[in-house]
VEXDREN-2710 file (C-alpha; in Angstrom, 1 decimal):
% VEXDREN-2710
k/r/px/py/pz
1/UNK/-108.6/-79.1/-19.3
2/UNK/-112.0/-80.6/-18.2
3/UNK/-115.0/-79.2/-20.1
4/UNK/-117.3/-78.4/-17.1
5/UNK/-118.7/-75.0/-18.5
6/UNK/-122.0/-76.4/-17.9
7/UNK/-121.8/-76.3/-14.1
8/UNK/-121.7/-73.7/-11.3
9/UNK/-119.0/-72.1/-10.2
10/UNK/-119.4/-72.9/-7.2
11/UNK/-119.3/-77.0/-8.2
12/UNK/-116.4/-76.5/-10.7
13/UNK/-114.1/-75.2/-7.4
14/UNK/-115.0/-78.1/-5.3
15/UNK/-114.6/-80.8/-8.0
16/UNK/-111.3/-79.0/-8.4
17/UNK/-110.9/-79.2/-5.0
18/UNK/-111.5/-82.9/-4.8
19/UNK/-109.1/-83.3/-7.2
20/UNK/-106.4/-82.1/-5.3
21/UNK/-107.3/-83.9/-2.0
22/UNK/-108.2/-87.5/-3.3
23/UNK/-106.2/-87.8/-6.5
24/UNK/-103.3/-85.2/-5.6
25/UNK/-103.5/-83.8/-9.1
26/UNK/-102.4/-80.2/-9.5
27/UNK/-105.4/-78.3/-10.7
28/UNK/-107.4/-75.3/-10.9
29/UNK/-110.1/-73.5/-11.9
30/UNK/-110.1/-71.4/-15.3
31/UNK/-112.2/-69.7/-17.7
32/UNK/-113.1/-70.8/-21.1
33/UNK/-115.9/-68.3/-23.1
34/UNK/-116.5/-67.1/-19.7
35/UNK/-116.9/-70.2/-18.2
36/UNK/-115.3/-72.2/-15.3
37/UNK/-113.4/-75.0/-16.4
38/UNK/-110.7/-77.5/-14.3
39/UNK/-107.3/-77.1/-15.4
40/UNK/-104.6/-79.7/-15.0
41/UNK/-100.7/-79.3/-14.9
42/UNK/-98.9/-81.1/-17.6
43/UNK/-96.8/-82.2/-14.5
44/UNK/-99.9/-84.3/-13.6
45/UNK/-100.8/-84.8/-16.8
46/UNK/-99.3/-88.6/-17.2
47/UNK/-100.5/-89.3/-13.7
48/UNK/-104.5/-88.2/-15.1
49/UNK/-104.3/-90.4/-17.8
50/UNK/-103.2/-93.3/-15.7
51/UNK/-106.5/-92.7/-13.2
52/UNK/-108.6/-92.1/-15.9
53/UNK/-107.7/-94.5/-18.7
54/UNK/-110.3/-97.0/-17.6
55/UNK/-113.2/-95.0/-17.9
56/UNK/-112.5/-93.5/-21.1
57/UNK/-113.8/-95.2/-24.2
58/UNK/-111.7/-96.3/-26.9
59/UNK/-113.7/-94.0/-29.2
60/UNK/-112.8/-91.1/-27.5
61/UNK/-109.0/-91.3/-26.7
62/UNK/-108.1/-89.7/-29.5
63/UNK/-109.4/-86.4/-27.6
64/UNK/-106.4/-86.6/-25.6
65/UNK/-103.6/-84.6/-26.0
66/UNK/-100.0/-86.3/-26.1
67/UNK/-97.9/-85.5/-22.8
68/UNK/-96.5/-82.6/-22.3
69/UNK/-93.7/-82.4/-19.5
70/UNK/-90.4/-83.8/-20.0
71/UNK/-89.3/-84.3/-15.4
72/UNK/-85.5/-83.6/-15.5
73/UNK/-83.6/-86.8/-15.9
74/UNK/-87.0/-88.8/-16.5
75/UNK/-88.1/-90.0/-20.2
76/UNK/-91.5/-89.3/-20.8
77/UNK/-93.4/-92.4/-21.7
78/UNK/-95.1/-92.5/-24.9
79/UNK/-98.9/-92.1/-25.3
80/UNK/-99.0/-95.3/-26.5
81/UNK/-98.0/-96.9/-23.4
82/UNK/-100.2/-94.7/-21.3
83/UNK/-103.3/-95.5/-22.9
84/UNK/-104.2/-99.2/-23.6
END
């Protein structure tokens, strides 16, 4: 989940949106207290962290949750390996 209860709902939907289009990440809009948030499948989870990784400072990773999806007949690879 992306924390973006601070912006419209109107924005969250097209950053969702945008998502989808540029990155082909599953995703959605949500509601957290009331307030829109993007959601992320876990079957896109792994493929997140791999656009994302760069921009996320080492202080922070811990944030992350570990994956989540296990694809039939594919090992998930550890968290570790995902984010260096």
């Amino acid at each position: 989940m992306l924390n973006t209860q601070g912006f419209k709902e109107s924005e969250v939907e097209k950053a969702s949106q945008e998502l989808k289009e540029k990155f082909d990440l599953k995703t959605w809009v949500g509601k957290n207290k009331n307030k829109p948030v993007i959601k992320i499948s876990g079957e896109d989870y792994e493929k997140f962290l791999e656009l994302s990784n760069e921009y996320i400072i080492d202080a922070m990773k811990y944030k992350l949750p570990t994956p989540r999806v296990n694809k039939p007949g594919v090992a998930s690879a550890p968290l570790v390996s995902l984010i260096k």
